[in-house]
C-alpha positions in Angstrom: -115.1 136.2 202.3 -113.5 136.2 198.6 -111.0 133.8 197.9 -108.6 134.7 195.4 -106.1 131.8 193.8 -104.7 132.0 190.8 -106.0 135.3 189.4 -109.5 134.3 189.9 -111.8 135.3 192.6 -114.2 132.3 193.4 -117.2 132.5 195.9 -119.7 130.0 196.8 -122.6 131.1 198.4 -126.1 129.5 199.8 -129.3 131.4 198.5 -132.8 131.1 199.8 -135.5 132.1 197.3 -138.3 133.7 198.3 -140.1 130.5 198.1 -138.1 129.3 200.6 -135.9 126.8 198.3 -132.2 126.5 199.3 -129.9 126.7 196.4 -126.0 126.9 195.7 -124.1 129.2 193.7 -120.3 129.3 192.6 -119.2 132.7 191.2 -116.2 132.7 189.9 -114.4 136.4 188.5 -111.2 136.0 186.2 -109.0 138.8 186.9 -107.5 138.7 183.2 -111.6 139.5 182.0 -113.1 141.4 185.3 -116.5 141.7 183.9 -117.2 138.4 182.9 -118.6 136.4 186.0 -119.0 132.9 185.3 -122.6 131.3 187.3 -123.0 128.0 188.7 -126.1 127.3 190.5 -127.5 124.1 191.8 -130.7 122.7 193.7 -128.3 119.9 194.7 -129.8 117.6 191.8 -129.6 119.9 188.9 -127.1 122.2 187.4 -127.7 125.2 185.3 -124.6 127.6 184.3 -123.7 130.7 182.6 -121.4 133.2 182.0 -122.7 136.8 182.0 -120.3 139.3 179.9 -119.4 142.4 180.1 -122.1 143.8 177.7 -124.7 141.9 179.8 -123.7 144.0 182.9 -123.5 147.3 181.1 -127.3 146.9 180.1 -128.0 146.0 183.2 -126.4 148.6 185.2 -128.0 151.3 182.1 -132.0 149.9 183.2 -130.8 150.1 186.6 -129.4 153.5 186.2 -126.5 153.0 187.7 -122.8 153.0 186.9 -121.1 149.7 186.0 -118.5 149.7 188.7 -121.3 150.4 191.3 -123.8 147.8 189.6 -120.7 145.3 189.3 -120.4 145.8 193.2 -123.6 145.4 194.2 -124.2 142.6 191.9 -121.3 141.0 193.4 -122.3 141.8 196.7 -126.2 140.0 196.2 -124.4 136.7 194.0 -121.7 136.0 196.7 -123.4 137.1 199.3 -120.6 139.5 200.8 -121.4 141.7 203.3 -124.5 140.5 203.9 -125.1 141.8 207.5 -125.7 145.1 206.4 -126.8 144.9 203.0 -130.3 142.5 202.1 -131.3 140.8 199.1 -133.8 138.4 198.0 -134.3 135.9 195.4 -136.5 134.8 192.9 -136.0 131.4 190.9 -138.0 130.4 187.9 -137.4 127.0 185.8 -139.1 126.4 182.9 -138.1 123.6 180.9 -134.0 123.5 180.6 -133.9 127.0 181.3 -133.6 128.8 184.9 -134.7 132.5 185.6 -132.2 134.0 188.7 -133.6 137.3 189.9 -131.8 139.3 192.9 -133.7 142.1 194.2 -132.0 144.6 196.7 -133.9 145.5 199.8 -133.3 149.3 200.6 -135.0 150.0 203.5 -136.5 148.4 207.3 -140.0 149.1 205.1 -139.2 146.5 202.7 -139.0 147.9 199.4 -137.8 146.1 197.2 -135.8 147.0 193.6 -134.6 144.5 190.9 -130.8 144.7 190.5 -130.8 142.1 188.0 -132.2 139.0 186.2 -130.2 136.7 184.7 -131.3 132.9 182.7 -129.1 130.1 182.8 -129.2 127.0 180.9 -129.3 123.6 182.4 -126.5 121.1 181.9 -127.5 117.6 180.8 -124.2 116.5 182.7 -124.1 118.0 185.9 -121.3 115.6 187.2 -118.7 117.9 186.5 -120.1 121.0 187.7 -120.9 119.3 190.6 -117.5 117.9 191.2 -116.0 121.9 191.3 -118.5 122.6 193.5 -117.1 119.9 196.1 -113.9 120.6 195.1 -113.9 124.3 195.7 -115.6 123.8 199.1 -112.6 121.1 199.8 -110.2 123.6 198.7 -112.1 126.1 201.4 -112.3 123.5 204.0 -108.2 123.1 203.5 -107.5 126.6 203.3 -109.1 127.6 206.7 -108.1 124.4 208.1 -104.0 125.7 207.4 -105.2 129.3 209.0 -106.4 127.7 211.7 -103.4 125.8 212.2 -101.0 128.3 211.9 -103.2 130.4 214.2 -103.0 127.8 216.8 -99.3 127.4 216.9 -99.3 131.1 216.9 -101.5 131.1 220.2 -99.6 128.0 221.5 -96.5 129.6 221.5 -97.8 133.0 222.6 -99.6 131.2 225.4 -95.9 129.3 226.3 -94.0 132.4 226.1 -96.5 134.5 227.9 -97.1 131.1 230.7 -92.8 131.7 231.2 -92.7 135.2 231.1 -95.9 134.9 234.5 -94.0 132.8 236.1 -90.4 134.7 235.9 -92.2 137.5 237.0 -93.8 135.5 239.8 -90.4 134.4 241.0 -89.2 138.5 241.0 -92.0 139.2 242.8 -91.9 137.0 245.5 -88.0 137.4 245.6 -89.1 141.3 246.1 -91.9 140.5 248.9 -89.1 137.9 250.5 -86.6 141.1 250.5 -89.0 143.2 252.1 -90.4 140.5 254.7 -86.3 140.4 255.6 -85.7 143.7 255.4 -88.9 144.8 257.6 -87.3 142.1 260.3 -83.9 143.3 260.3 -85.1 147.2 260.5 -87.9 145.8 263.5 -84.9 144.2 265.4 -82.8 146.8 265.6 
């Protein structure tokens, strides 16, 4: 899911590369600049950032050959991982030195074909402290935010399930007024 606070779309997101390395990657879209996606990505020891622009994407989506809104989608879709039941990507991470080659390839079919939607190098931070602190704190914000639905949604259900546990047991009471009416009224019209 997209998580959207304060005009800014955030996503963090688990990638496995074809290696079979697990990273992390925080995408984060500022609605005031929509084409601008800023990149965070971490082995858990490392950090390597950057912020791909709007000019980045429109060559992209041109050697692609597609249009930028439907490259912008899909390249959304493969960096946050949305929707990834019915759509497949895979992953190919190169480091050399202080610099880290990301490349998401889309798989279009059950024979495995495989295209490159994009290819993207990011520059390692000699500080990774505070990269990896909004990392933590996004996934805190995340665990809080869910935490409140959940809540909510429990009191919802709580009260549902009280009002619906009265509402059984009012309707219990009719009906076995209504079966002791016709028990009396099957005796009165028997003794007669």
């Amino acid at each position: 899911t997209i998580v959207i606070r304060s005009r800014a779309m955030q996503r963090l997101s688990n990638l496995v590369a074809e290696n079979g390395q697990r990273y992390y990657l925080l995408t984060k879209q500022d609605d005031r600049d929509a084409h601008d996606i800023k990149l965070v990505f971490t082995d858990g020891c490392e950090v390597w950032d950057k912020t791909v622009t709007k000019d980045e994407l429109k060559k992209w989506a041109k050697e692609a050959s597609m249009d930028l809104s439907h490259y912008m989608e899909e390249t959304l879709k493969a960096l946050t991982r949305l929707d990834s039941s019915r759509t497949d990507f895979q992953y190919e991470v190169k480091i050399e030195g202080s610099r880290l080659q990301l490349i998401w390839k889309k798989v279009v079919s059950t024979d495995n074909i495989k295209f490159q939607l994009g290819c993207v190098v990011l520059q390692r931070q000699s500080s990774p402290r505070y990269h990896m602190a909004s990392l933590f704190e996004f996934a805190i914000e995340e665990i809080d935010h869910w935490r409140v639905k959940f809540i909510k949604l429990s009191n919802t259900l709580e009260s549902d399930g009280s009002r619906l546990s009265s509402e059984l047991a009012a309707a219990l009471k009719k009906y076995k007024k209504a079966v002791d009416d016709k028990n009396s009224l099957e005796t009165e019209l028997f003794t007669k």
